[in-house]
NUDRENTOR-172845 format. One record per residue (C-alpha): x, y, z. Coordinates in steps of 0.02 Angstrom, whole numbers, padded with zeros to 5 digits, always signed. Example, Ala and Ser with C-alpha at 12.3 -4.5 7.8 and 13.67 -1.06 7.14 Angstrom:
<pts>
+00615-00225+00390
+00684-00053+00357
</pts>
This chain:
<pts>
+04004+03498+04635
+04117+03351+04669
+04260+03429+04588
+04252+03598+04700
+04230+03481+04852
+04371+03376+04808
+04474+03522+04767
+04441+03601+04960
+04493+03443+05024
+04658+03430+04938
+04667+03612+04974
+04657+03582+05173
+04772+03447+05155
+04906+03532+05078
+04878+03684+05216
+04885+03571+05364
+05042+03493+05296
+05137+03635+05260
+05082+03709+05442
+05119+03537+05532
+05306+03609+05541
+05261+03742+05648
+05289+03717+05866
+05157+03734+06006
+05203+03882+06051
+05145+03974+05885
+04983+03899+05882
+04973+03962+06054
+05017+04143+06003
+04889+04118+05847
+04748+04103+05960
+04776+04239+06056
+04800+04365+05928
+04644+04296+05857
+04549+04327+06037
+04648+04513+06073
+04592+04560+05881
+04418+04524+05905
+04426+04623+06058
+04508+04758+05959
+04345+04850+05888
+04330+04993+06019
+04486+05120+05935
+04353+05116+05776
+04221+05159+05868
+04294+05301+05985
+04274+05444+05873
+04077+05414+05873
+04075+05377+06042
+04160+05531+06096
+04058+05636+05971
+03882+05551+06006
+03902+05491+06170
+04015+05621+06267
+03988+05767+06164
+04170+05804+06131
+04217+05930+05991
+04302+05883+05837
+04448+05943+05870
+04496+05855+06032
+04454+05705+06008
+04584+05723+05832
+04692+05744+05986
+04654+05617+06082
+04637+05488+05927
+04822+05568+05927
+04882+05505+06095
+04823+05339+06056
+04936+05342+05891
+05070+05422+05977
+05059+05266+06141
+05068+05127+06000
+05220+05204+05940
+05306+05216+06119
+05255+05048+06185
+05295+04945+06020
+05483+05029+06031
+05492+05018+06216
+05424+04814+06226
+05534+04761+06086
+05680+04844+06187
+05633+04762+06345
+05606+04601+06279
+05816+04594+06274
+05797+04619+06494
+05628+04553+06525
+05556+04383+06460
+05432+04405+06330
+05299+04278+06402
+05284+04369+06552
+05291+04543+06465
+05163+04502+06344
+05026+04449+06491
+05049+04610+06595
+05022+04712+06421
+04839+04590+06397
+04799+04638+06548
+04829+04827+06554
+04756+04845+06391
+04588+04738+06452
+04602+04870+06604
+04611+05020+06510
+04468+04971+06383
+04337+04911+06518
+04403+05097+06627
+04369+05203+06455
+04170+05134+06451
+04185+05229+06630
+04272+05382+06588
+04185+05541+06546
+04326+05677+06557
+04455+05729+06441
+04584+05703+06543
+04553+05521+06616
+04515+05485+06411
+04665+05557+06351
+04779+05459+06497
+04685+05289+06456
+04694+05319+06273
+04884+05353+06272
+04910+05180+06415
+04786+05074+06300
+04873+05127+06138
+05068+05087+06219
+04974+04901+06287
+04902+04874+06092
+05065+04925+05999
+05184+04835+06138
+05111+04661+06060
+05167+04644+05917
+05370+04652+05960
+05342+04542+06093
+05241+04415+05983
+05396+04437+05845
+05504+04403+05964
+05433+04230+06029
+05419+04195+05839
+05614+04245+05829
+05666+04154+05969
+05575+03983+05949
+05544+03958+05756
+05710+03907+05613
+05682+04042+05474
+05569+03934+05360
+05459+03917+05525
+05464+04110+05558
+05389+04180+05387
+05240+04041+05388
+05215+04093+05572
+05194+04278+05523
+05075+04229+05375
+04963+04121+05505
+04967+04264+05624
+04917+04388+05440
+04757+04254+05447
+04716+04249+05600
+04693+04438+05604
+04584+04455+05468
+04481+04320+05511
+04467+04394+05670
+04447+04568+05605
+04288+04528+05506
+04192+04433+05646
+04244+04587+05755
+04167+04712+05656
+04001+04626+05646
+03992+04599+05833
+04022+04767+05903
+03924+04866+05752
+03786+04736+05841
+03840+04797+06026
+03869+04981+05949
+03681+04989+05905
+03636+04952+06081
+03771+05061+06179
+03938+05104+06144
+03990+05053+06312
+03949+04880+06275
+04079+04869+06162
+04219+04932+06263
+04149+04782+06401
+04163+04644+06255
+04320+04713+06198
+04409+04712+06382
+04344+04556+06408
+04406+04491+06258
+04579+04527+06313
+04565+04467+06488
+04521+04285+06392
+04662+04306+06284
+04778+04349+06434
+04693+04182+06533
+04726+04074+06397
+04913+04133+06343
+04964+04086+06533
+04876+03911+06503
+04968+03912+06360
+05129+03945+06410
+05133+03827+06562
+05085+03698+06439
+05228+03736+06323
+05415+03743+06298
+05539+03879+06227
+05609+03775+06049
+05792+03741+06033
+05804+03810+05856
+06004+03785+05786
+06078+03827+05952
+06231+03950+05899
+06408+03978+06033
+06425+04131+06087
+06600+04127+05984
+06490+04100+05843
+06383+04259+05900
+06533+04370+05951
+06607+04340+05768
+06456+04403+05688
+06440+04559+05799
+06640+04579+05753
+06611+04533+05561
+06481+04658+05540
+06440+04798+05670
+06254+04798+05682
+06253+04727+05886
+06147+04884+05897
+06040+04941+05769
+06077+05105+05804
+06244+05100+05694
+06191+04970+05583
+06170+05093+05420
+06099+04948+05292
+05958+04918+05413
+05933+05118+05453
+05906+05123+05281
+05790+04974+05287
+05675+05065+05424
+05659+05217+05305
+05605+05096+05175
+05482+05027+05315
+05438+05187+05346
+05373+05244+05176
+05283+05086+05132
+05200+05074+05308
+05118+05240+05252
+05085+05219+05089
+04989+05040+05170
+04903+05145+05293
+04842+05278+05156
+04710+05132+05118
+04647+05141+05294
+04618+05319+05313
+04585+05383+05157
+04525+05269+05033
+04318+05257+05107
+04318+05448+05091
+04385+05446+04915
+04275+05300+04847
+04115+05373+04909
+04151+05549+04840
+04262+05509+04684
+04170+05337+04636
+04004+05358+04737
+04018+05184+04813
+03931+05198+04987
+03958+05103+05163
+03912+04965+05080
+04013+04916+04942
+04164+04988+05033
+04130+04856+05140
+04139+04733+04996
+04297+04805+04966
+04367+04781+05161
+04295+04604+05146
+04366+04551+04985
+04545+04611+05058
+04494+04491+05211
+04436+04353+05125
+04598+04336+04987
+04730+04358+05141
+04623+04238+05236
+04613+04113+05092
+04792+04128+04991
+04914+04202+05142
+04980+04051+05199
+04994+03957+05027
+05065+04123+04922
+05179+04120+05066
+05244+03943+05044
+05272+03966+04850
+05378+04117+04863
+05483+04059+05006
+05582+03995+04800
+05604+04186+04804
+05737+04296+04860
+05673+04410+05023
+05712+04564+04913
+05615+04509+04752
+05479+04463+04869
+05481+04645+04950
+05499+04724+04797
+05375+04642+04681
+05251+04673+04836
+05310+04848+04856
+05277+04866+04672
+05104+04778+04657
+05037+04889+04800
+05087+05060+04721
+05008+04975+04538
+04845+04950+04638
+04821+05100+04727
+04879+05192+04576
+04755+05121+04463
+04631+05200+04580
+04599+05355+04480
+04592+05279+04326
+04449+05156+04379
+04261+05165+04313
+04166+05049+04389
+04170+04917+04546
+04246+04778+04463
+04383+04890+04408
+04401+04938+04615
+04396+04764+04630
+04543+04732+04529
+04622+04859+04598
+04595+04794+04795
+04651+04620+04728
+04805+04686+04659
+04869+04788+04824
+04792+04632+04928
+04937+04514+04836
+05057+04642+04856
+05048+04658+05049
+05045+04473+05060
+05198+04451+04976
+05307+04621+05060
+05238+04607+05239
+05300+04415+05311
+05447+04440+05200
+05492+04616+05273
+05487+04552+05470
+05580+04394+05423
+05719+04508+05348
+05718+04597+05482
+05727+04447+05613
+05877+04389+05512
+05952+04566+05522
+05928+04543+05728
+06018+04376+05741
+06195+04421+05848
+06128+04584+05903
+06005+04670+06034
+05846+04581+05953
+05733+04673+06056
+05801+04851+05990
+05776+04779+05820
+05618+04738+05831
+05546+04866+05927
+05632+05001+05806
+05554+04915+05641
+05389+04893+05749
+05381+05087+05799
+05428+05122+05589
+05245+05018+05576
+05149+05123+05724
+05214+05288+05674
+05112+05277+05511
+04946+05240+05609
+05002+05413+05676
+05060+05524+05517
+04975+05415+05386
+04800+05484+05416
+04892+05674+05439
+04989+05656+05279
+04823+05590+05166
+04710+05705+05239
+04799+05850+05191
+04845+05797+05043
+04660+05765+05000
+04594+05931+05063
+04725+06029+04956
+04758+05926+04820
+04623+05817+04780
+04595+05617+04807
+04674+05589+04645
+04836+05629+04704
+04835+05544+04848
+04869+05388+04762
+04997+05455+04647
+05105+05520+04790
+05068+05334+04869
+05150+05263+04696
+05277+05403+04708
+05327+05314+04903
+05324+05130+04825
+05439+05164+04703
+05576+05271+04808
+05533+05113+04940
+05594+04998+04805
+05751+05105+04745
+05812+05111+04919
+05762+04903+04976
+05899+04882+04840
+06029+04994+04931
+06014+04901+05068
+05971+04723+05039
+06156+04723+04936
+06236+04797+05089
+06139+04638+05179
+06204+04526+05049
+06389+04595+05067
+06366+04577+05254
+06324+04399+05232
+06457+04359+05125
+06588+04435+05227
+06507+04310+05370
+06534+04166+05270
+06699+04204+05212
+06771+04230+05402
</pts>
């Protein structure tokens, strides 16, 4: 007993040490993601709401579910492009607060039309978030700051992500509405504290660079827009396919366990958990060991792990075999997803940061859009099965293509140094 006690404390110690390099302002940011995630419930619960509660037919609401896909896409392109006009800080609070609007006006709503225009305004608040949080990351963290940042943020989701689901499938058994309230307050806290926050703290100086220095860059390699910038074009389509092959687990794999392995509610919920609990317990440390490791062998051997896991799928017999299998794509994501927005942060550096993050941020909310599409008819015409071989199939023409374009990064990078 001593020896696992022991062990957690040197554990803790070595966490808070290797976190102690991180500013103010990203422990700020952590805390409200934390507080806008657990208010982040009521887009899982819509369906039955508008089915049970509303009485709305099947097929709109796969339309309106739609719009909400289709306004994360918009406003996580659209913020990250601002963010190069507007300041971030102040474009992040007015997105907390129209999202907090639009989920305490959808516990009101009760026609198709007022539920489709909230749903498409809520869904461009949600997605705008992100880009804007990436940026502040960008902006006030040195690169060995930014990916440990991103893997704190990775936590603080799924922490907040399991306490979520247990409080509104509480306030869901009472009344729907009630979780749409809890939700938009939620957000409205989150939005109070980030402007306590922020008066509080300080943009970091991080390696201040001249605007010679910047100019060069831009001249040295054309990517001031990312628009023209092929190597990272051909990074997005790698973003792209992984994002939905990721996403596959989210909208098909329940389905496919309870009809192809006959696991119910329940032990998919193992499943979810056991995702939670390893990100939760081994993000921030996996993510401090393979910093030693090239962003490209990182990507790739995550890239690769993922398809392995979800692959395996078919092949499994029982729930430890599952098991294995949700451990395996767990590591994977750990290891590709800090490392793919760092690479792409570095990518931004001399050019219109905003349009490069809110391009490789709309690559991530498109597949929240087709990745559900894309399964689901594969499923229904091809079987569950080969779902996760055409998931495998993405992985590995993701990994073929990171190399095409991570040595046109490299190349880049060595021209820079040589000028």
């Amino acid at each position: 007993m001593n020896r696992y006690y022991y062990g957690a404390i040197a554990y803790a110690e070595s966490l808070k040490k290797t976190l102690a390099v991180l500013p103010p302002l990203v422990w700020a940011l952590t805390v409200t993601i934390f507080i806008n995630r657990i208010g982040g419930m009521a887009k899982f619960f819509m369906p039955m709401y508008l089915r049970n509660e509303l009485n709305i037919g099947i097929e709109i609401i796969g339309w309106l579910l739609a719009g909400y896909g289709l306004g994360r896409l918009v406003g996580s392109y659209v913020a990250g492009v601002l963010s190069d006009h507007v300041n971030p800080r102040t474009l992040l609070l007015v997105l907390l607060f129209a999202s907090a609007l639009c989920l305490l006006l959808l516990g009101v709503a009760d026609s198709v039309a007022s539920l489709a225009f909230l749903l498409l305004v809520g869904g461009a608040s949600d997605g705008g978030v992100r880009p804007l949080v990436d940026r502040m990351i960008m902006d006030n963290c040195s690169e060995q700051e930014r990916e440990l940042a991103q893997s704190l943020n990775r936590v603080a989701i799924n922490l907040a992500f399991s306490a979520a689901g247990l409080i509104a499938g509480l306030l869901a058994s009472f009344d729907y509405r009630a979780v749409f309230f809890f939700d938009g307050v939620a957000n409205l806290i989150a939005m109070v504290w980030l402007y306590r926050a922020f008066r509080t703290t300080h943009p970091t100086v991080v390696t201040p660079r001249s605007a010679a220095d910047e100019a060069s860059e831009e001249t040295s390699r054309d990517v001031s827009s990312p628009y023209t910038d092929v190597p990272f074009l051909i990074f997005m389509v790698v973003t792209l396919l992984v994002a939905i092959m990721y996403d596959t687990t989210n909208s098909v794999l329940g389905n496919y366990l309870l009809e192809y392995h006959s696991f119910g509610p329940v032990m998919f919920g193992w499943q979810c958990a056991l995702n939670g609990i390893l990100v939760v317990v081994f993000q921030i440390p996996l993510t401090a060991w393979a910093q030693r490791l090239q962003y490209s062998w990182r990507i790739g051997i995550g890239i690769g792990l993922t398809a392995v896991g979800l692959l395996a799928l078919p092949f499994c017999t029982n729930v430890w075999m599952v098991s294995l299998s949700t451990v395996t794509w767990t590591v994977g994501e750990m290891l590709f997803l800090p490392a793919m927005a760092i690479l792409v942060m570095k990518r931004a550096e001399g050019g219109r940061r905003g349009h490069y993050l809110g391009l490789s941020n709309a690559m991530w909310s498109s597949s929240v859009l087709f990745a559900p599409i894309v399964g689901g008819q594969i499923y229904a015409y091809f079987g569950g099965n080969f779902v996760w071989f055409i998931c495998a199939s993405l992985g590995l023409v993701a990994i073929l293509l990171l190399n095409a374009s991570v040595k046109r990064f490299d190349a880049d990078q060595l021209v820079l140094v040589a000028t």
